[in-house]
N, CA, C and O of each residue as an XYZ file, in Angstrom:
864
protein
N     119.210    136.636    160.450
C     119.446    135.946    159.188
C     118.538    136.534    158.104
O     117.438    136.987    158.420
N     118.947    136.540    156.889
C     118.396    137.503    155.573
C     117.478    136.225    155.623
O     117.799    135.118    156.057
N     115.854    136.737    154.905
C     115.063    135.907    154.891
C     114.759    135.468    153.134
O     114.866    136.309    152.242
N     114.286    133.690    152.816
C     114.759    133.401    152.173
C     113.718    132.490    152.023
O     113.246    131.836    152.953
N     113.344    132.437    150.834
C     111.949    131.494    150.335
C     112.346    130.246    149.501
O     113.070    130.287    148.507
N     111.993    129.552    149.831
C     112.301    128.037    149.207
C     111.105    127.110    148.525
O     110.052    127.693    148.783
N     110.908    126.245    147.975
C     109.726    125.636    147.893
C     109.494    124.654    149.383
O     110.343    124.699    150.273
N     108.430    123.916    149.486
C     107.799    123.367    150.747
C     107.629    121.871    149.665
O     107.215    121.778    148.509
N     108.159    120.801    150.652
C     107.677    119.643    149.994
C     106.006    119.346    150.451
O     105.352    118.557    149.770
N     105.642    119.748    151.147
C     103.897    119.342    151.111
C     103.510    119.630    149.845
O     102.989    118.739    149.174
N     103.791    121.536    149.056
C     103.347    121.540    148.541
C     103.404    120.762    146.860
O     102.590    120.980    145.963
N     104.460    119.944    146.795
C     104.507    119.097    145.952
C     103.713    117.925    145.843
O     103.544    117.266    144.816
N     103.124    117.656    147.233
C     102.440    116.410    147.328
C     101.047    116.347    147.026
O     100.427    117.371    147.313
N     100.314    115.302    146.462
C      98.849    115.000    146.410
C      98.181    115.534    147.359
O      99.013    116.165    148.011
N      97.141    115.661    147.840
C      96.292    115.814    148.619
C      96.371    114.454    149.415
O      96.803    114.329    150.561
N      95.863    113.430    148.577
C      95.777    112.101    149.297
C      97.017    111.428    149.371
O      96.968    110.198    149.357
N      98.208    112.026    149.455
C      99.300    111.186    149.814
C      99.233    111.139    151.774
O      98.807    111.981    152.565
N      99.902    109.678    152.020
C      99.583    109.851    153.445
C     100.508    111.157    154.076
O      99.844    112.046    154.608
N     101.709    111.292    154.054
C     102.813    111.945    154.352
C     102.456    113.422    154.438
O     102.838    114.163    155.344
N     101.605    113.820    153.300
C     100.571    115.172    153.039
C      99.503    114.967    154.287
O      99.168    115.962    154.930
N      99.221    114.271    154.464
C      97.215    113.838    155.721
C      98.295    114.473    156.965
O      98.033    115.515    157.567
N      99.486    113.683    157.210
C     100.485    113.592    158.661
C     100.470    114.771    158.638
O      99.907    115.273    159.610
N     100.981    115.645    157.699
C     101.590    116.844    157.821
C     100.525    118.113    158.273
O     100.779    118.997    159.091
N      99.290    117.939    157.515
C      98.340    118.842    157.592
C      97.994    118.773    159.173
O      97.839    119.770    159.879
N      97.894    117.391    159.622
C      97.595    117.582    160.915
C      98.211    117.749    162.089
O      97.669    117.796    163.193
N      99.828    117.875    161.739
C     100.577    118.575    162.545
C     100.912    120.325    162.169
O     101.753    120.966    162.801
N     100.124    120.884    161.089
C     100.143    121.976    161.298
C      98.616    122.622    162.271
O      98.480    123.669    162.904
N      97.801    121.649    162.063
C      96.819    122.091    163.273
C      97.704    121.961    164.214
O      98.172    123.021    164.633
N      98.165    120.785    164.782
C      98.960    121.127    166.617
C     100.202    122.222    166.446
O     100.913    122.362    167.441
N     100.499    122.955    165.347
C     101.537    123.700    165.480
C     100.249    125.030    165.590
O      99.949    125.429    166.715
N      99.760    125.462    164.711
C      98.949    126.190    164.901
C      98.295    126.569    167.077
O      98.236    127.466    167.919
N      98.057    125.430    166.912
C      97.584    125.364    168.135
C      98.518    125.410    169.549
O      97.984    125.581    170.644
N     100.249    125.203    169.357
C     101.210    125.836    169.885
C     101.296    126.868    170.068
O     101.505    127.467    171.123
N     101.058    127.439    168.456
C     101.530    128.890    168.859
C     100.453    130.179    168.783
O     100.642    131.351    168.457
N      99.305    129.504    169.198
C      98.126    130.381    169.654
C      97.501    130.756    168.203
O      96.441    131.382    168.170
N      98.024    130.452    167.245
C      97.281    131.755    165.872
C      96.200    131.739    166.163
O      95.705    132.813    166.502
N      95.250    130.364    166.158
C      93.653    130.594    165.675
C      92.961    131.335    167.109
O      91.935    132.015    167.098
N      93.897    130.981    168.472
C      93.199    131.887    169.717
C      93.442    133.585    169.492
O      92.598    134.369    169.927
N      94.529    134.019    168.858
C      94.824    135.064    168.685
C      93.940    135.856    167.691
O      93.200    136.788    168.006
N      94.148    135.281    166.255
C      93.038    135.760    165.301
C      92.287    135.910    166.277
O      92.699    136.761    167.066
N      91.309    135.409    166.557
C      90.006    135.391    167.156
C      89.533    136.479    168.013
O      88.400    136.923    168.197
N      90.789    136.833    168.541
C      90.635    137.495    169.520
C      90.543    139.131    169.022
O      90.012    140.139    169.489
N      91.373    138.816    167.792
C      91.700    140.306    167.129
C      90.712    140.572    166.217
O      90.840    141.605    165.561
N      89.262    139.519    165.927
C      87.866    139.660    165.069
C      86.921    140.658    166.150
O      86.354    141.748    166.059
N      87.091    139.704    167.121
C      85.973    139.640    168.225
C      86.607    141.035    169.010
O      86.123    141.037    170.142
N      87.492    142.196    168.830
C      88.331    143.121    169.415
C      87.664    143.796    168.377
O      87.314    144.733    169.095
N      87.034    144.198    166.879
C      86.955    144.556    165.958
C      85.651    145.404    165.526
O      85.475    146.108    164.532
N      84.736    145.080    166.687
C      83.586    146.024    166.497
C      82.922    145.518    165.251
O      82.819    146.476    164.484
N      82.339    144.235    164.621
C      82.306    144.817    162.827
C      80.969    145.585    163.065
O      80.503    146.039    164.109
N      80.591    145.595    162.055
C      79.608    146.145    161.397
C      79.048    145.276    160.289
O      79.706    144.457    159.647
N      77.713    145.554    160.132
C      76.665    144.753    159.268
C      77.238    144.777    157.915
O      77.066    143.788    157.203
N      78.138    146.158    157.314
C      78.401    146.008    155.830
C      79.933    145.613    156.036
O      80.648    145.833    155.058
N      80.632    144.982    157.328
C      82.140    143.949    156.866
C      81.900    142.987    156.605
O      80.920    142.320    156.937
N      83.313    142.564    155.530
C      83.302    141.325    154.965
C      84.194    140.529    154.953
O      84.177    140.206    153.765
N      85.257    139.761    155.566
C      86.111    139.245    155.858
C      86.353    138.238    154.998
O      85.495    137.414    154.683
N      87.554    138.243    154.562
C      88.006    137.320    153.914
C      89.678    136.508    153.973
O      90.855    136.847    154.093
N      89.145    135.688    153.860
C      90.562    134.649    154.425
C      91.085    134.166    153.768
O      90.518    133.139    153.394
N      92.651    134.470    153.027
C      93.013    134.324    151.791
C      94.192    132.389    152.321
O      94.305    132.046    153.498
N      94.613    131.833    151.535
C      94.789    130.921    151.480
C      94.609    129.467    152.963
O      95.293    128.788    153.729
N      93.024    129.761    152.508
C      92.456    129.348    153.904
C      92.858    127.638    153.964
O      92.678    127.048    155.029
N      93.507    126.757    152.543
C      93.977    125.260    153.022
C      92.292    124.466    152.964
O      91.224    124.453    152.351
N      93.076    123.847    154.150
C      92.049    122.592    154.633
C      90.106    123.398    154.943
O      88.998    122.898    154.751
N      90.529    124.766    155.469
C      89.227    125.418    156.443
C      89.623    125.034    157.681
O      88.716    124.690    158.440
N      90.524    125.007    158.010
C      90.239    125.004    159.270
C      90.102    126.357    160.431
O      89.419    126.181    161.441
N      90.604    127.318    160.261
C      90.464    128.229    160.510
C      89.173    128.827    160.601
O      88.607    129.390    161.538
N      88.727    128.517    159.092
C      87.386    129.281    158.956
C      86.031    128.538    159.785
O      84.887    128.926    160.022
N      86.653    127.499    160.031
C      85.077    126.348    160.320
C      85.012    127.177    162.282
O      83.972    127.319    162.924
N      86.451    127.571    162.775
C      86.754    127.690    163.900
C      85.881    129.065    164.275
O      85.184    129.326    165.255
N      86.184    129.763    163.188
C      85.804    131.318    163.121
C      84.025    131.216    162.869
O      83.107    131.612    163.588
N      84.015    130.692    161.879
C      82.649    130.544    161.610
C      81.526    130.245    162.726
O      80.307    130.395    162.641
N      82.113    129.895    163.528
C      81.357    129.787    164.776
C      80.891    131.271    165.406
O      79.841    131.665    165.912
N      81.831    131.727    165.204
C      81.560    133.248    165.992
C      80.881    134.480    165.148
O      80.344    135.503    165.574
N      81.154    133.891    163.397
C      80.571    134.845    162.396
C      79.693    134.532    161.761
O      79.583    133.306    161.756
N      78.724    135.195    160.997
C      78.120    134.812    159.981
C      78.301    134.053    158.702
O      79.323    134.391    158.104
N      77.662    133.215    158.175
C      78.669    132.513    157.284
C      78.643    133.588    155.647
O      79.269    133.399    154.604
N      77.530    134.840    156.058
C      77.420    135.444    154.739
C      78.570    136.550    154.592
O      78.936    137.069    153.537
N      79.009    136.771    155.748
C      80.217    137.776    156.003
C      81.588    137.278    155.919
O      82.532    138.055    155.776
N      81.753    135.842    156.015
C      83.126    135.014    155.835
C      83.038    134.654    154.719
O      82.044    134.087    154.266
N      83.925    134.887    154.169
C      84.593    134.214    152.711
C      86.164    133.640    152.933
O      87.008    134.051    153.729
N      86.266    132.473    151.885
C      87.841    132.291    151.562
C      88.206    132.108    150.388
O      87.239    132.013    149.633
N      89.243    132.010    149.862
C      90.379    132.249    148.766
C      91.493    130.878    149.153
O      92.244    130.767    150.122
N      91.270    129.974    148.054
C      92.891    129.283    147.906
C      92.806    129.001    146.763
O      91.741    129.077    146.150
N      94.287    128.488    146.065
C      94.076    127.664    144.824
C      92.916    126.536    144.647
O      92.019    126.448    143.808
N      93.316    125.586    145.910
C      92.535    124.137    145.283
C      90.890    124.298    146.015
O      90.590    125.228    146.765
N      90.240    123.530    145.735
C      88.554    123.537    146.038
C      88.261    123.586    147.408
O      88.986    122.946    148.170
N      87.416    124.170    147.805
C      86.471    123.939    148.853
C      86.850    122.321    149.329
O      86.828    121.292    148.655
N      87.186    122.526    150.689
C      87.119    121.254    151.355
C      86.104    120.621    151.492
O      85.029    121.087    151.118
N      86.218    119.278    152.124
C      84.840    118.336    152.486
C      83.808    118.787    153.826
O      83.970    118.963    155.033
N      83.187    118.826    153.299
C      82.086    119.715    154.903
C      82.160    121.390    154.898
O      81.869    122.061    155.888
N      82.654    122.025    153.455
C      82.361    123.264    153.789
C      81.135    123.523    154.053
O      80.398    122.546    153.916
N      80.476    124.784    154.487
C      79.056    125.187    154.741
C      78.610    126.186    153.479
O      78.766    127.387    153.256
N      78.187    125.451    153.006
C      77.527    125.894    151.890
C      77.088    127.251    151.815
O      76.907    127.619    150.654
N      76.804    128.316    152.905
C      76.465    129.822    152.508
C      77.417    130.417    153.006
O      77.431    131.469    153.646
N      78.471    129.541    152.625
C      80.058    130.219    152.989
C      80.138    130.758    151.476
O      79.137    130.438    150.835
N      80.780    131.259    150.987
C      82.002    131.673    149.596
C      82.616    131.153    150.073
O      82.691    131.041    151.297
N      83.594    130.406    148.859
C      84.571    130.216    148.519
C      85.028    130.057    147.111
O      84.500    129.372    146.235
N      86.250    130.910    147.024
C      86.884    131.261    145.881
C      87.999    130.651    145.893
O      88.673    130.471    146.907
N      88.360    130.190    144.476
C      89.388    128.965    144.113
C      89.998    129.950    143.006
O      89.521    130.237    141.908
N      91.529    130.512    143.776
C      92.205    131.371    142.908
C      93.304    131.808    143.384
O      93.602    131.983    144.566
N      93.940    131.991    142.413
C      95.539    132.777    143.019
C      95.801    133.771    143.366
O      96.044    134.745    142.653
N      95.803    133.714    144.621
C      95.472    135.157    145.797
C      96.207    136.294    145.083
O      96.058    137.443    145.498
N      97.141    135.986    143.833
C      98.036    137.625    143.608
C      97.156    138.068    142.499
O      96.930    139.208    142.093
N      96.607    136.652    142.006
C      95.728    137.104    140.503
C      93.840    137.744    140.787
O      93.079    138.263    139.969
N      93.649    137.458    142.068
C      92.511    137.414    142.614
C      92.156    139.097    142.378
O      92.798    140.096    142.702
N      91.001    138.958    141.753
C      90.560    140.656    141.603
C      89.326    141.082    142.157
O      88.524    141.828    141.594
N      89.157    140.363    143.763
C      87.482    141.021    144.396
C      88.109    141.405    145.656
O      87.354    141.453    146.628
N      89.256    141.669    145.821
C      89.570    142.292    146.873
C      88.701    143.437    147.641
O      88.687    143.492    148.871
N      88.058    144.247    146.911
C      87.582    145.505    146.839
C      85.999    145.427    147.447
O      85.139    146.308    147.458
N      85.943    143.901    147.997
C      84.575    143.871    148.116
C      84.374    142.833    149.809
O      83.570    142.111    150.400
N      86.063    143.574    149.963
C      86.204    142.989    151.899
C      86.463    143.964    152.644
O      86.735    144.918    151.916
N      86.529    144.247    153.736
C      86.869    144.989    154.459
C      87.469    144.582    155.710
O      87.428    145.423    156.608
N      88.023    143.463    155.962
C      89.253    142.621    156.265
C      89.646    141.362    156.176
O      88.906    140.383    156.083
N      91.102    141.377    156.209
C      92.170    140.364    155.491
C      92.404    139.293    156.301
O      93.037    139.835    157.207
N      92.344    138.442    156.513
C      93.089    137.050    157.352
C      94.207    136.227    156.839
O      94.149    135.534    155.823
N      95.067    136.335    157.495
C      95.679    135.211    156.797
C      97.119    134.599    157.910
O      97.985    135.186    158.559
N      96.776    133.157    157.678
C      97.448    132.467    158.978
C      98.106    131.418    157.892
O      97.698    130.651    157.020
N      99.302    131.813    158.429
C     100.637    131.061    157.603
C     100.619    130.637    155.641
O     100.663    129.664    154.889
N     100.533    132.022    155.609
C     100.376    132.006    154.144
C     101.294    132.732    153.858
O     102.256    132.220    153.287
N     101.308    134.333    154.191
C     102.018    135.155    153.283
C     103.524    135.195    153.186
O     104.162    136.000    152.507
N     104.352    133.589    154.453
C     105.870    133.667    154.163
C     106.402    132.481    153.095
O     107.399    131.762    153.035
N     104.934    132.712    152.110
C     105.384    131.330    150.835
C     105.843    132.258    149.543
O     106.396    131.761    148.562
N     105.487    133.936    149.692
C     105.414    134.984    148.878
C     106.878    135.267    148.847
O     107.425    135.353    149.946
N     107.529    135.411    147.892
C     108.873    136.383    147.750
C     108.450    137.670    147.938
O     107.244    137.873    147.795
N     109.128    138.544    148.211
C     109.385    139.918    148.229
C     108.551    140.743    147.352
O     107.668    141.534    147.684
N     108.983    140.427    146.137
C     108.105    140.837    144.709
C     106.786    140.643    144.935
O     106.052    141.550    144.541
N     106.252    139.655    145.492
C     104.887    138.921    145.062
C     104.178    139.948    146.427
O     103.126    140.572    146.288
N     104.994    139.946    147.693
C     104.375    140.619    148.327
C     104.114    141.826    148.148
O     103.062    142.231    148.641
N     104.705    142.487    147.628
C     104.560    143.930    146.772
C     103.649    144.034    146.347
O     102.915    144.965    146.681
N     103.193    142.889    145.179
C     102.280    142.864    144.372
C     100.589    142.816    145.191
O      99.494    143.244    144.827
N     100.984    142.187    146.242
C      99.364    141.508    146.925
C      99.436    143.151    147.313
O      98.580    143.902    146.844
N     100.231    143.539    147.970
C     100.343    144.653    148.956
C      99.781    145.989    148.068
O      99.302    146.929    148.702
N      99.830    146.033    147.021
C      98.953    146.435    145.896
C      97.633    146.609    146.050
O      96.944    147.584    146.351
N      97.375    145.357    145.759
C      95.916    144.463    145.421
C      95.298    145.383    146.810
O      94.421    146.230    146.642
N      95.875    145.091    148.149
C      95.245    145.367    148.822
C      95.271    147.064    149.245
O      94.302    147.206    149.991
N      95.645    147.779    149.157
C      95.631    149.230    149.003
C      94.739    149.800    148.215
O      93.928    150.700    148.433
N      94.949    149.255    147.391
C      93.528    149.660    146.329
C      92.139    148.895    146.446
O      91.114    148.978    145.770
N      92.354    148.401    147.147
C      91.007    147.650    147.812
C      90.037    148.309    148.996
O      90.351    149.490    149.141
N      89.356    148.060    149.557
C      88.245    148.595    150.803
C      88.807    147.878    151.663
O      87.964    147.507    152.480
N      89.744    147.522    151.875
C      90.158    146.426    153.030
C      90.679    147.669    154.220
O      91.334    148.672    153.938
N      90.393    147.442    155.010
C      90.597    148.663    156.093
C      91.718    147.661    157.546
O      92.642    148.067    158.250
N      91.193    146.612    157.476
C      92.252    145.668    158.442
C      92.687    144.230    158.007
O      92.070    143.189    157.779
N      94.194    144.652    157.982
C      94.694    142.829    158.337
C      95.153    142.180    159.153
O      96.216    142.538    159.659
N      94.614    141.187    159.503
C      95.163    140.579    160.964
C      95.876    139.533    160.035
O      95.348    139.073    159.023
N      97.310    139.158    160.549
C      98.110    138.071    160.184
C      98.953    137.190    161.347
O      99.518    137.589    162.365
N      98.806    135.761    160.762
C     100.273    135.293    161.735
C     101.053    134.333    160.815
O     100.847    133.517    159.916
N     101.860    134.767    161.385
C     103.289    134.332    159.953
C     104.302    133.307    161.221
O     104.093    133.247    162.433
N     105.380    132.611    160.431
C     106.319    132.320    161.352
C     107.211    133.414    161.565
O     107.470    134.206    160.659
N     107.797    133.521    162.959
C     109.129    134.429    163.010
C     110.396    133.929    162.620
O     110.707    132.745    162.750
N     111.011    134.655    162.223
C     112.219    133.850    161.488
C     113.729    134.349    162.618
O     114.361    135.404    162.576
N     113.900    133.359    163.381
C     114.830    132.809    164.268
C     114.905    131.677    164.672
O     113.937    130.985    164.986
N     116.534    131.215    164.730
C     117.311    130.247    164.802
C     116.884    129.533    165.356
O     117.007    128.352    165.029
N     116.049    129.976    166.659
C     115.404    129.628    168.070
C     114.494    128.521    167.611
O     114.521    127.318    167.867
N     113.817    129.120    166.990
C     112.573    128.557    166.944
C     112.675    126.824    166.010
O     111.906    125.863    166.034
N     113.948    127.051    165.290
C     113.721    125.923    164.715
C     114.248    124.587    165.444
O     113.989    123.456    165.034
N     114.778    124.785    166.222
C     115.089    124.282    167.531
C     113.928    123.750    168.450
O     113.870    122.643    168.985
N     113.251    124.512    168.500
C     112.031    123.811    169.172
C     111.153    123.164    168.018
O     110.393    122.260    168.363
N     111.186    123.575    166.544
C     110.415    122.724    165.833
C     110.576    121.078    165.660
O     109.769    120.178    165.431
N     112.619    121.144    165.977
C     112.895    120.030    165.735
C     112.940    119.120    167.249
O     113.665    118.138    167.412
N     112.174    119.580    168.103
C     111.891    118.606    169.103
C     110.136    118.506    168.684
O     109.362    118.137    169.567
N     109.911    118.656    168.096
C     108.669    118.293    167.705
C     108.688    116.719    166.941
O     107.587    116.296    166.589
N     109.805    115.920    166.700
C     109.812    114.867    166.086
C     109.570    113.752    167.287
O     109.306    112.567    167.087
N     109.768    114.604    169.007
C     109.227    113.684    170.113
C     108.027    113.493    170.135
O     107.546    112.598    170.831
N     107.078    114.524    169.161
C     105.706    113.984    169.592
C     105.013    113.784    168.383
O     103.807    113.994    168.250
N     105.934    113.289    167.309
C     105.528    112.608    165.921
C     105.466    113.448    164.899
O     105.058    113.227    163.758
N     105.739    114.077    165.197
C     105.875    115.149    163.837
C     106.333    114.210    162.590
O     107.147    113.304    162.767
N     105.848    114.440    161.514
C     106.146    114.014    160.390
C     107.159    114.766    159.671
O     107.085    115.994    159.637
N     108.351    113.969    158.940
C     109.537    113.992    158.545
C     108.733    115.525    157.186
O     109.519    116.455    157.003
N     107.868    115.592    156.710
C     107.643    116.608    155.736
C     107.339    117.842    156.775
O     107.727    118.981    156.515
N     106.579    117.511    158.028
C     106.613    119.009    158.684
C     107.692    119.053    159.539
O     107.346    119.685    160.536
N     109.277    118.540    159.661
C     110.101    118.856    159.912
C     110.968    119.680    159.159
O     111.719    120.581    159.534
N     110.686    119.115    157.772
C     111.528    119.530    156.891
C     110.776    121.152    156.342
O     111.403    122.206    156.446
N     109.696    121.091    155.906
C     108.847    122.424    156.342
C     108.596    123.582    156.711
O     108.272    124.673    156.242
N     108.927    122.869    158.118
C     108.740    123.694    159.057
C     110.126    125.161    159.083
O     110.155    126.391    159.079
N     110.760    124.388    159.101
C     112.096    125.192    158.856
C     112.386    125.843    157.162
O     113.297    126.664    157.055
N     111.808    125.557    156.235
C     111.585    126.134    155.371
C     111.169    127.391    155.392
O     111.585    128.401    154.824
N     109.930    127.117    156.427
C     108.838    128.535    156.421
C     109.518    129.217    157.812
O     109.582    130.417    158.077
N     109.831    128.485    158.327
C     110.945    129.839    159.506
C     111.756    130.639    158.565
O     111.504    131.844    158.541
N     112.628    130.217    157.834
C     113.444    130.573    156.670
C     112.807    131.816    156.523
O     113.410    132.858    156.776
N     111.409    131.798    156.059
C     110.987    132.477    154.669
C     110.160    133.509    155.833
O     109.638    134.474    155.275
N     109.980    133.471    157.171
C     109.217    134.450    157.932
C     109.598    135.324    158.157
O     110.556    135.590    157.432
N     109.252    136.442    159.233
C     109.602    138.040    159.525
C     109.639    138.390    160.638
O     109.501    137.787    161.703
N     109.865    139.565    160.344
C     110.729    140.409    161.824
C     110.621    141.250    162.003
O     110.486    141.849    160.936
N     110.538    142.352    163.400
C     110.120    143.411    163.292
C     108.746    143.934    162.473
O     107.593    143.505    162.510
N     109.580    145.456    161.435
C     108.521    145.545    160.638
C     108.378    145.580    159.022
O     107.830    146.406    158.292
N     109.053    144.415    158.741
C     109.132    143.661    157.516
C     107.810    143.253    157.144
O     107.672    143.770    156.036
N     106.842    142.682    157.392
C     105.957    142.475    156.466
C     104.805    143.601    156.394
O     103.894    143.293    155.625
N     104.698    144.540    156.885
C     104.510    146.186    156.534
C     105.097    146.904    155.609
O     104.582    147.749    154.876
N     106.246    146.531    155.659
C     107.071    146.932    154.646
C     107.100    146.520    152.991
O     107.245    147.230    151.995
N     106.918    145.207    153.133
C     106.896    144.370    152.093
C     105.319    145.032    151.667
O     105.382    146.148    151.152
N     104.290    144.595    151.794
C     103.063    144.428    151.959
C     102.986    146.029    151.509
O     101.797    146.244    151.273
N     103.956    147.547    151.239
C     104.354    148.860    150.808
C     103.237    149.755    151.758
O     103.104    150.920    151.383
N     102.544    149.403    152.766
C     102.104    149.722    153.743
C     102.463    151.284    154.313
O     103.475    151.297    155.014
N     101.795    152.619    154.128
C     102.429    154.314    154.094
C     101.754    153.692    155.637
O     100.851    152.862    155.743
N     102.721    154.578    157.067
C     102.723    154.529    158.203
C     101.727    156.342    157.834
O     100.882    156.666    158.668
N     101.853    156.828    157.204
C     100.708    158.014    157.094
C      99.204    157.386    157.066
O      98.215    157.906    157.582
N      99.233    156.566    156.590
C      97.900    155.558    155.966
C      96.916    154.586    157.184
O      95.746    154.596    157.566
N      98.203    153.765    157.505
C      97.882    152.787    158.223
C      98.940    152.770    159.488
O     100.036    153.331    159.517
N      98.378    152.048    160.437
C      98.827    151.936    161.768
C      99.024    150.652    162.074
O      98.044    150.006    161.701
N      99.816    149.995    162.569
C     100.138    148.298    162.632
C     100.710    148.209    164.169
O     101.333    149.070    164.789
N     100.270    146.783    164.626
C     101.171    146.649    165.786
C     101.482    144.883    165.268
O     100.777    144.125    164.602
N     102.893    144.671    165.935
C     103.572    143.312    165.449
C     103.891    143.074    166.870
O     103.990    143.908    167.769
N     104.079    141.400    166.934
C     104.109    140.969    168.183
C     104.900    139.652    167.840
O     104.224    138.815    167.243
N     106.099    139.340    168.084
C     106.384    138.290    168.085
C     107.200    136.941    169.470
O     108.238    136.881    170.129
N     106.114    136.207    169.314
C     105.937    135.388    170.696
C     107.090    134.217    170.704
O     107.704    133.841    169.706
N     107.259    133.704    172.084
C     108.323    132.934    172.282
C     108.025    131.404    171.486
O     108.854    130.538    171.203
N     106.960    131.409    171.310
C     106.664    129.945    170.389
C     106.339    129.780    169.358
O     105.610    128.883    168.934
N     107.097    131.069    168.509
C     107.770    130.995    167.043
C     106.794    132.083    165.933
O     107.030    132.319    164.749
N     105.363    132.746    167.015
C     104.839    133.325    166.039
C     105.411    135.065    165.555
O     106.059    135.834    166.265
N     104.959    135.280    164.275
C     104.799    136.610    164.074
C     103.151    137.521    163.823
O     102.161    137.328    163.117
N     103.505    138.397    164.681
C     101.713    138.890    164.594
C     101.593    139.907    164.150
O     102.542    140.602    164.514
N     100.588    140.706    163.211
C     100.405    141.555    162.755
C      98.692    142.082    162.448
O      97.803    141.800    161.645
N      98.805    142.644    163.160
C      97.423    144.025    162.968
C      97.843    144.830    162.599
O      98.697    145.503    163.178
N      97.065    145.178    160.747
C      97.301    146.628    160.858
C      95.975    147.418    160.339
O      95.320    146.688    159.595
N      95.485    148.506    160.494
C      94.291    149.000    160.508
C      94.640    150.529    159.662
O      95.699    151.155    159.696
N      93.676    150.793    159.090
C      93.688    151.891    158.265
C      93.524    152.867    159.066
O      93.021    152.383    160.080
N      93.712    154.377    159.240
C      93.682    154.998    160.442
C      92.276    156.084    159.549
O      91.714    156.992    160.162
């Protein structure tokens, strides 16, 4: 199926609406279905850094990701990026930057990318545009997990209403299947030269899409 971006009703909602609280915390147990934050992790801690990397995690949400990661990193080497503020209990010798990841201009001062279920909210265009940002940047690796976009999967999202899923991450959920990838579409998008960079994609039976790609 041609892939296809829609708006997300969460993101219409308050922060403090309850329906928004339900939802956020069934994208932790979806998250946690489909391995992202064990996977990231695995693909940091696979990564060798070095004293001058700087990782940065572009529409990091709630933190949850980062509070997970932060365990294993320094908090002077983790940074994040979203529109709205720093959550409650960030760690203070974290960064965090409150900005629009396409308008965001310190790219140039990371040397890898994170990003877990963000980049299938981007049209085509916009990904172009980041895919930019980041080429001309010092960023040498991005690890991503996106949804995969098959029929399949939304099928199992919608038995997720047996274990309470909230009517906004039903509706959602299948939004962002919609709007996810395949193969090697978000390499593509993202204008990624296979002379340049080297990627491996992996997409798993419980709906994820994975992507490492490393500067060669």
């Amino acid at each position: 199926m041609q892939r296809s971006v829609q708006p997300e009703i969460l993101d219409g909602l308050p922060a403090c609406n309850l329906d928004a609280a339900a939802s956020r915390r069934d994208l932790v147990k979806i998250n946690g279905l489909m391995g992202n934050f064990r996977w990231i992790r695995h693909q940091i801690g696979r990564s060798n850094l070095g004293r001058h990397d700087r990782l940065l995690e572009i529409g990091a949400g709630d933190g949850t990701l980062a509070k997970k990661l932060l365990r294993d990193s320094s908090p002077a080497n983790y940074h994040a990026l979203d529109q709205c503020g720093p959550p409650e209990g960030w760690p203070s010798p974290t960064q965090w930057h409150s900005a629009d990841l396409l308008q965001f201009t310190g790219y140039g001062e990371y040397t890898y990318l994170l990003a877990n279920l963000i980049l299938h909210h981007f049209s085509d265009r916009e990904l172009s545009k980041l895919g930019t940002r980041i080429r001309e940047s010092g960023i040498r690796c991005i690890i991503a997990c996106e949804p995969c976009r098959r029929s399949f999967h939304k099928a199992q999202l919608r038995a997720g209403k047996w274990i309470g899923f909230n009517y906004v991450t039903l509706n959602d959920g299948c939004v962002s299947i919609d709007a996810g990838f395949r193969a090697d579409e978000l390499p593509g998008l993202l204008g990624l030269d296979p002379a340049v960079w080297t990627w491996l994609i992996e997409e798993t039976w419980m709906g994820a899409y994975r992507m490492r790609a490393d500067k060669k």
